[in-house]
C-alpha positions as a LaTeX table, in Angstrom:
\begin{tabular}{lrrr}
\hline
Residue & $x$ (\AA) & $y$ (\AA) & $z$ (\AA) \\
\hline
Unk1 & 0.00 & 0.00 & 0.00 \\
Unk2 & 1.38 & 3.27 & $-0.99$ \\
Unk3 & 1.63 & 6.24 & 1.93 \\
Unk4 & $-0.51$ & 8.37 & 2.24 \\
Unk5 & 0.00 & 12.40 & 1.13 \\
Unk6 & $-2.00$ & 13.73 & 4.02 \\
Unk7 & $-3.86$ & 12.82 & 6.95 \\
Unk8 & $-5.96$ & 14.54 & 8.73 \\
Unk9 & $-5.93$ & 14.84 & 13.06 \\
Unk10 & $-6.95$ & 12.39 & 14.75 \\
Unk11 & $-10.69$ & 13.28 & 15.30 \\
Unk12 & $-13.09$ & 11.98 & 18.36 \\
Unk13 & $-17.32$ & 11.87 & 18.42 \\
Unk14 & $-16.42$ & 15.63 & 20.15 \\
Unk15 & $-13.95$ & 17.32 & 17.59 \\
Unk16 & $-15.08$ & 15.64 & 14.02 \\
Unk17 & $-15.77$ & 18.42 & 11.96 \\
Unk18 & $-19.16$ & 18.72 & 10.97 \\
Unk19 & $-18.83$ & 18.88 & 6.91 \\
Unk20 & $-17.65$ & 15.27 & 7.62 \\
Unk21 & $-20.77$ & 14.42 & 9.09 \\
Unk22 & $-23.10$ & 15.59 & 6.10 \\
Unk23 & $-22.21$ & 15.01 & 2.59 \\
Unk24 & $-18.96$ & 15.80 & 1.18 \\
Unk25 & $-16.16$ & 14.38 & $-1.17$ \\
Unk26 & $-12.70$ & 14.02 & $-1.82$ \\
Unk27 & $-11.65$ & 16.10 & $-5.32$ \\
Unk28 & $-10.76$ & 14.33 & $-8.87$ \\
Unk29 & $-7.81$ & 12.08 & $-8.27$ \\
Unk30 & $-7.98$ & 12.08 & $-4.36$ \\
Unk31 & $-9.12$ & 8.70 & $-2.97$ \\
Unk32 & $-8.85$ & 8.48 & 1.33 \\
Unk33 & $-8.97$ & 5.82 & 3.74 \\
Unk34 & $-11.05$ & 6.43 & 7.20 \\
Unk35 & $-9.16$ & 4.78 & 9.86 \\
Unk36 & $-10.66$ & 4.51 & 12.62 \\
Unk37 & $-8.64$ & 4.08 & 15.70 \\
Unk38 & $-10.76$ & 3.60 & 18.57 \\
Unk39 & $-14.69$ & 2.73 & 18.26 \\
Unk40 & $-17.54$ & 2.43 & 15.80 \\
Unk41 & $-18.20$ & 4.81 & 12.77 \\
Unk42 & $-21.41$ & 4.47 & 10.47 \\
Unk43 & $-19.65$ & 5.42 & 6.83 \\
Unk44 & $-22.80$ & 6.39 & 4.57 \\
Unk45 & $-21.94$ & 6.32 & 0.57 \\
Unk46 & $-24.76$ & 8.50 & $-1.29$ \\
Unk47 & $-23.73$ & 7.38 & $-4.86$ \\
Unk48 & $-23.86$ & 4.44 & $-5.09$ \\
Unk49 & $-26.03$ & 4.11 & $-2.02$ \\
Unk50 & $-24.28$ & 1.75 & 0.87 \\
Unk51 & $-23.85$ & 1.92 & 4.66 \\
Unk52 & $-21.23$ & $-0.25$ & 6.40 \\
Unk53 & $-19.65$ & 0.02 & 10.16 \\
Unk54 & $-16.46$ & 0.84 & 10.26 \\
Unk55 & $-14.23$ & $-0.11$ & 13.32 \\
Unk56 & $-10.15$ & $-0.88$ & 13.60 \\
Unk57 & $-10.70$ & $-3.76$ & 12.03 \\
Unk58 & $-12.52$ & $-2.48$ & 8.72 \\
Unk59 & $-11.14$ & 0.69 & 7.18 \\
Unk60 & $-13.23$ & 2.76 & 4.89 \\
Unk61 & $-12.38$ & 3.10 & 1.38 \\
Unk62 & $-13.33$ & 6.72 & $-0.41$ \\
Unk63 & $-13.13$ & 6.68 & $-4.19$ \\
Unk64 & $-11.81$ & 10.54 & $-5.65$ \\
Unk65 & $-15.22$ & 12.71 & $-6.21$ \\
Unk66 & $-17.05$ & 10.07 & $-4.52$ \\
Unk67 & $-20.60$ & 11.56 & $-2.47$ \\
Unk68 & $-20.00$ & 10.61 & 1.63 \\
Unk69 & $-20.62$ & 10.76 & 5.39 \\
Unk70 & $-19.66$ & 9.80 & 8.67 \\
Unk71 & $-21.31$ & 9.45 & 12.13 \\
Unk72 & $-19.84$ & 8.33 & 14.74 \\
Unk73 & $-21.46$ & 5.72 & 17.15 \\
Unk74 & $-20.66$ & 6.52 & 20.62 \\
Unk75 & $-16.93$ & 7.67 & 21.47 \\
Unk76 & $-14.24$ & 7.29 & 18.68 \\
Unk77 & $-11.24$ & 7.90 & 17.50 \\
Unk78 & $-10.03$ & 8.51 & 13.71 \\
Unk79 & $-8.42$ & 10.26 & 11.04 \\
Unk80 & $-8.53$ & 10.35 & 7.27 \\
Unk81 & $-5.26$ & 9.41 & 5.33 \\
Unk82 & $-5.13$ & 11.10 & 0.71 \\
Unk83 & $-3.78$ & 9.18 & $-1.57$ \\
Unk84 & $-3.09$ & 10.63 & $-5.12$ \\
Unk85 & $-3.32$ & 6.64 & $-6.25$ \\
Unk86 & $-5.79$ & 3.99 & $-5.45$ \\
Unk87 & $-3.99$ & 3.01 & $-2.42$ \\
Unk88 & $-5.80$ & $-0.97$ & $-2.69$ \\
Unk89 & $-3.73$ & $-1.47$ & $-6.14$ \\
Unk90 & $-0.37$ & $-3.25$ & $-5.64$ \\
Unk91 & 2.59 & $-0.54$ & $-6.26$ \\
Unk92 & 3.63 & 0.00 & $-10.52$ \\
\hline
\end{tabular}
C-alpha cells in the first residue's frame, strides 16, 4: 500500500468536523482511507447508495469525487489518510 500524502488529526465523536458528518467528497484524483482508531463509525456512501460500520478492524475506502458521510457511534477515534493513487492497487 502506498503512503498516504495527508492525513488529517486524529478526530473523536467531540472534535469531528461537521462537513464530515453531512455530505462531502474528496476532489478528482484524491481517494482516502477512514481509519478509525478507537470505536464504531457508520460510513454512509450516497452514490452508489451503501452503509457499512467501520471499526479498527474495517477501514473505509473513499473513491476521488465520490458523495459521503460519517457518524460516529458513541466515542471514537479517527483520522482520514489522501492518496493521489488507489492506495488498494499493488505498487507500478
Amino acid at each position: 500500500m502506498p503512503e498516504p500524502y495527508k492525513s488529517t488529526p486524529i478526530f473523536d465523536e467531540t472534535t469531528l468536523p461537521a462537513a464530515l458528518r453531512r455530505e462531502h467528497r474528496t476532489k478528482q484524483g484524491v481517494w482516502g482511507i477512514i481509519r478509525v482508531l478507537s470505536g464504531r463509525v457508520h460510513y454512509t456512501v450516497l452514490d452508489p447508495r451503501s452503509e457499512t460500520v467501520l471499526d479498527p478492524d474495517h477501514p473505509g475506502l473513499v473513491l476521488p469525487d465520490q458523495p459521503h458521510q460519517v457518524q460516529p457511534l458513541g466515542a471514537i477515534q479517527m483520522r482520514v489518510e489522501f492518496y493521489d493513487r488507489d492506495p488498494m492497487l499493488p505498487p507500478a
